[in-house]
Short mmCIF file of the C-alpha atoms (twelve columns), coordinates in Angstrom:
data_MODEL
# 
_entry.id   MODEL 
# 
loop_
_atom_site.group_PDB 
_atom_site.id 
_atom_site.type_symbol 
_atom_site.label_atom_id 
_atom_site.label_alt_id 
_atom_site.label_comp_id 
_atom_site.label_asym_id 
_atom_site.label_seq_id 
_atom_site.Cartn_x 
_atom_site.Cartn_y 
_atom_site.Cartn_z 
_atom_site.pdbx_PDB_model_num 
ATOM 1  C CA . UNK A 1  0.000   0.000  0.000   1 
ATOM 2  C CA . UNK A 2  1.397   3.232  -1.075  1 
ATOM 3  C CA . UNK A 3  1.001   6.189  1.466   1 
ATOM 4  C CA . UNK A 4  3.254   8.629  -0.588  1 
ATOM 5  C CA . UNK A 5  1.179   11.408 -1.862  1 
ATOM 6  C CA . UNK A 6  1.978   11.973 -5.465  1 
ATOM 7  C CA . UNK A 7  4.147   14.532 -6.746  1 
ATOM 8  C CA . UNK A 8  2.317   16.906 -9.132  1 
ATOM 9  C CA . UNK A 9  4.922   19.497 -11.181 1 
ATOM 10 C CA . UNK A 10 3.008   22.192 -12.434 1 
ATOM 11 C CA . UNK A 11 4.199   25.549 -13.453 1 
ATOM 12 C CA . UNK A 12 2.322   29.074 -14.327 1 
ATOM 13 C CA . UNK A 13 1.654   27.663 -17.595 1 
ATOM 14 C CA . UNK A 14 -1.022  25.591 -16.053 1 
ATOM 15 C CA . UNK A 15 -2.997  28.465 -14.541 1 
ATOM 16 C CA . UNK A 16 -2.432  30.569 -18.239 1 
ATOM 17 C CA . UNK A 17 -3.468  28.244 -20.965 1 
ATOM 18 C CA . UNK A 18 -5.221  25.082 -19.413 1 
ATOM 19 C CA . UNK A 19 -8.058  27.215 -17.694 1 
ATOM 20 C CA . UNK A 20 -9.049  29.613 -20.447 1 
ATOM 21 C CA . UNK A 21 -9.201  26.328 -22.653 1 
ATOM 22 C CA . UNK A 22 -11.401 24.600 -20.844 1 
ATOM 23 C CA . UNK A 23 -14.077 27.991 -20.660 1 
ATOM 24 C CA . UNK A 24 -13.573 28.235 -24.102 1 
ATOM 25 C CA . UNK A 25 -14.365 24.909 -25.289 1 
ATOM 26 C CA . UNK A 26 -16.861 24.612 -22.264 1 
ATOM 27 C CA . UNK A 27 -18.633 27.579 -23.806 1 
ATOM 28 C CA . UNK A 28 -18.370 26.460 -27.472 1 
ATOM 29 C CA . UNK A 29 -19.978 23.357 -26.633 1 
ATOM 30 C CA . UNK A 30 -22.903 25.337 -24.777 1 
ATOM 31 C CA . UNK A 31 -23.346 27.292 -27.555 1 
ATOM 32 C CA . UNK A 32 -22.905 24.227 -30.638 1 
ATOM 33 C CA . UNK A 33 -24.903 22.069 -28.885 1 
ATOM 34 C CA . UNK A 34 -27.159 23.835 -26.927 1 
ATOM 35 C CA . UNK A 35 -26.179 21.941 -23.357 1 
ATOM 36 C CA . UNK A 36 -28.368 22.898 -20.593 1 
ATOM 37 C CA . UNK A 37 -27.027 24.810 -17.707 1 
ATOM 38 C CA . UNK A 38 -27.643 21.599 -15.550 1 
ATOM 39 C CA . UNK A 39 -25.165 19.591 -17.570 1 
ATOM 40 C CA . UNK A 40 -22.000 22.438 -17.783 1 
ATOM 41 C CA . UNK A 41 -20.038 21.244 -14.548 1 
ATOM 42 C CA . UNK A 42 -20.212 17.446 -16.177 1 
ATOM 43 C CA . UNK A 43 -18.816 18.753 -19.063 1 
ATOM 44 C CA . UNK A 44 -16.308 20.943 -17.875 1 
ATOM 45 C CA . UNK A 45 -15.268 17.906 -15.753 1 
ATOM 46 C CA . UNK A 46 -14.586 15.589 -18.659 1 
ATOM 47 C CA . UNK A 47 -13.383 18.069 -20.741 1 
ATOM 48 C CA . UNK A 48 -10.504 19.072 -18.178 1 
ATOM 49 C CA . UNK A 49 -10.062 15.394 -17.452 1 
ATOM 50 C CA . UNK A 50 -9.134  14.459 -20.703 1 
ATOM 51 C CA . UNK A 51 -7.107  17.252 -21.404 1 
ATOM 52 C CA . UNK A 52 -4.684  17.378 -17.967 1 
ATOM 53 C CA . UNK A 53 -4.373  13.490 -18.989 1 
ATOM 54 C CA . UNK A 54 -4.013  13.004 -22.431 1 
ATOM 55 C CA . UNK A 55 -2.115  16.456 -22.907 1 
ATOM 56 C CA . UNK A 56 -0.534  18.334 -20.020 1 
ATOM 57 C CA . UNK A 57 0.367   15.230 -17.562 1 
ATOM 58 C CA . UNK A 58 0.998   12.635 -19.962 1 
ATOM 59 C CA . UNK A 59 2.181   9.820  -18.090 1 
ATOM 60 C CA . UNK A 60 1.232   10.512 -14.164 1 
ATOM 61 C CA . UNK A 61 -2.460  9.263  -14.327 1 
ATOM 62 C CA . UNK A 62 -2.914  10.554 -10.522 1 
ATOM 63 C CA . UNK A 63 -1.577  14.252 -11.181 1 
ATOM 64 C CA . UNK A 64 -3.721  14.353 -14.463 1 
ATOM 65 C CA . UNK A 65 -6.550  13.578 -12.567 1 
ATOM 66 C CA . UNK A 66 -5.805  15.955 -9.889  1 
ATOM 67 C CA . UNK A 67 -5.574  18.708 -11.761 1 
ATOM 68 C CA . UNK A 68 -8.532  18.400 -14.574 1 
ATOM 69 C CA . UNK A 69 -10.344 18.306 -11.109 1 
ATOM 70 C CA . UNK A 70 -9.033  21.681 -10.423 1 
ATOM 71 C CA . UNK A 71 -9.028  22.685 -13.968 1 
ATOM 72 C CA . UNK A 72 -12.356 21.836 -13.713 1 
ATOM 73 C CA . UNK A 73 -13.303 23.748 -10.789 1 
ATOM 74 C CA . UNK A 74 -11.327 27.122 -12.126 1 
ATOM 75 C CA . UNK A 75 -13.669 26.797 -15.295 1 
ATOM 76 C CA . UNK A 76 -16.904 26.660 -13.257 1 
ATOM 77 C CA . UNK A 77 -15.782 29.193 -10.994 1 
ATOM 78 C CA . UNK A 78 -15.256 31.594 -13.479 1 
ATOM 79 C CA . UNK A 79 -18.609 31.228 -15.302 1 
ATOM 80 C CA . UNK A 80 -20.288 31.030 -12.148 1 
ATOM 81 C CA . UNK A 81 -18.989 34.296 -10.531 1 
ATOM 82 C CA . UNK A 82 -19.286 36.229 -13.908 1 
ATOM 83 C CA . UNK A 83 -23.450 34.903 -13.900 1 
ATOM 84 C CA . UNK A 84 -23.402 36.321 -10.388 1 
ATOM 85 C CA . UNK A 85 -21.781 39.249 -11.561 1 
ATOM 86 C CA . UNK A 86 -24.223 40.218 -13.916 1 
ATOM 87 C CA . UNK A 87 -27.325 39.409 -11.833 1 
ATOM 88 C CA . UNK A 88 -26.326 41.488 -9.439  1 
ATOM 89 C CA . UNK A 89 -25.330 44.463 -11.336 1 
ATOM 90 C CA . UNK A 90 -28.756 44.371 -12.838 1 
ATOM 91 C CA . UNK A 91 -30.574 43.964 -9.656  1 
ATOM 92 C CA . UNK A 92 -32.536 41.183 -10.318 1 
# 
């Protein structure tokens, strides 16, 4: 049994490009295929899955993991606090 907590090298490059693609291709595929608000955290989740695994932590299946999570979670922050944003700066 391994107790070791995995070592996860990431960089600023992370934060710069993986983030912003997610949102973008999280909001391209709202807008091509019309996904319902209800279903945007699944897909930002399996979007930012397969790209931290396949493409920016080839290799270390438990760091690609970990971060898609929080690539994941940046993604549906932002759109989240921008809808709250707006509400709230037009009152309703």
């Amino acid at each position: 049994m391994s107790t070791e907590f995995p070592v996860i090298h990431t960089n600023i490059w992370d934060a710069i490009w993986a983030v912003p693609v997610v949102l973008v291709l999280l909001l391209l595929a709202k807008l091509l295929f019309k996904i319902r608000s209800s279903w945007l955290s699944t897909v930002s989740t399996f979007t930012a899955l397969l790209l931290s695994i396949f493409i920016t932590h080839p290799g270390n299946l438990s760091a690609g993991i970990f971060m898609g999570l929080f690539y994941s979670g940046a993604a549906m922050g932002v759109i989240y606090s921008i809808k709250q944003t707006f509400y709230a700066y037009r009152g309703n």
